[in-house]
C-alpha positions as CSV (number, residue, x, y, z in Angstrom):
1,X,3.4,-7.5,-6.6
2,X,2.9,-9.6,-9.9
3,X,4.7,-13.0,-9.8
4,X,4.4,-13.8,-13.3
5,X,6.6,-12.6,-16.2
6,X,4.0,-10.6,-18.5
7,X,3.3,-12.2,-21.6
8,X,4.8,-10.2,-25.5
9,X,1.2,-9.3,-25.7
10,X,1.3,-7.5,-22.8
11,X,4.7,-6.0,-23.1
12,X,3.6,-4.7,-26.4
13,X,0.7,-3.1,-24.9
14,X,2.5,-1.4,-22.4
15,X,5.1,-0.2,-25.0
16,X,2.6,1.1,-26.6
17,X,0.8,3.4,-23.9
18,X,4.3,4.4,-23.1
19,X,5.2,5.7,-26.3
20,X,2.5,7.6,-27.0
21,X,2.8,9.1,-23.5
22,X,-0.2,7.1,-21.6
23,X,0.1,4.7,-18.5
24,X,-0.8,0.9,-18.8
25,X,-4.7,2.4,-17.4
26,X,-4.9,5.1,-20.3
27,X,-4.1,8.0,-17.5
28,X,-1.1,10.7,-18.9
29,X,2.1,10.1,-17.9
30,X,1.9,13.5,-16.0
31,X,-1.9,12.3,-14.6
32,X,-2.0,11.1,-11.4
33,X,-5.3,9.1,-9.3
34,X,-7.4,11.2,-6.7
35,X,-5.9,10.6,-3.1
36,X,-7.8,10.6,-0.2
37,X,-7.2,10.6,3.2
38,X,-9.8,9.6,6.1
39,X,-8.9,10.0,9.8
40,X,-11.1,7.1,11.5
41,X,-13.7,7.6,14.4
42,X,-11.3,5.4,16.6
43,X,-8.2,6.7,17.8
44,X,-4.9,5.5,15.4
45,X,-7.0,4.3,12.6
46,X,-7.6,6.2,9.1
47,X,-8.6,4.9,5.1
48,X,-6.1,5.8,2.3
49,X,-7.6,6.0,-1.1
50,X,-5.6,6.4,-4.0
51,X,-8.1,5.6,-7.8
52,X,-9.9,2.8,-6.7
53,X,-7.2,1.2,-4.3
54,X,-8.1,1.5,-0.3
55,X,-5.8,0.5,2.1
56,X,-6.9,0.3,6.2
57,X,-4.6,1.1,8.9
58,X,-4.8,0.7,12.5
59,X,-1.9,1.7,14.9
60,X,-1.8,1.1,18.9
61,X,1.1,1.1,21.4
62,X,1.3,0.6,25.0
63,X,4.5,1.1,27.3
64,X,5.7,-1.7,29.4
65,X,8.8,-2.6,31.8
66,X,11.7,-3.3,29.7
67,X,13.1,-6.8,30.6
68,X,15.9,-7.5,33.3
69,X,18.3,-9.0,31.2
70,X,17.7,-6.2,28.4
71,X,17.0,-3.1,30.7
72,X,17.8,-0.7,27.7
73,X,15.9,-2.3,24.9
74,X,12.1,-1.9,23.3
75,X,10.1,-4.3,21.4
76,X,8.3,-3.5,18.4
77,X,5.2,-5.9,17.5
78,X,4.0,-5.1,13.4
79,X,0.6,-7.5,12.6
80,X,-0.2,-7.2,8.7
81,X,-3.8,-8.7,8.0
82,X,-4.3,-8.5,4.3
83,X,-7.8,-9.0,2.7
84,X,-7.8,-13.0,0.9
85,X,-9.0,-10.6,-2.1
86,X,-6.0,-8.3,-1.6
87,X,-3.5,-8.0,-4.6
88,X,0.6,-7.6,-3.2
């Protein structure tokens, strides 16, 4: 997720591509990026490509008493590691 306003130049650039019915990366409008989908050797883990982005994701679970004072409540634990090179 981009932070920064985008400058006029790029606004124009991307006015631009739009008008003339291209994306910001020169694709159609109506053009979408190869998707692929890799189920990992290891249980719960499989690759998403879409272009030249790739994303890795891992799931696991394990049951467990629920606690005395909450006998009819779960937990749910969600650990994000992102890449120091990743772009959000």
């Amino acid at each position: 997720m981009r932070l920064q306003p985008l400058t006029i130049c790029e606004k124009a650039v991307i006015t631009e591509a739009l008008k003339s019915g291209k994306r910001f990366d020169f694709r159609h409008l109506e053009e979408f990026r190869e998707v692929r989908l890799i189920v990992g050797a290891e249980v719960g883990t499989a690759i998403c490509s879409i272009g030249n982005t790739k994303v890795m994701a891992a799931v696991s679970a394990h049951i467990a008493e629920p606690s005395p004072m909450r006998p009819h409540k779960g937990v749910i634990n969600i650990d994000v590691d992102l890449s120091p090179m990743a772009n959000y």
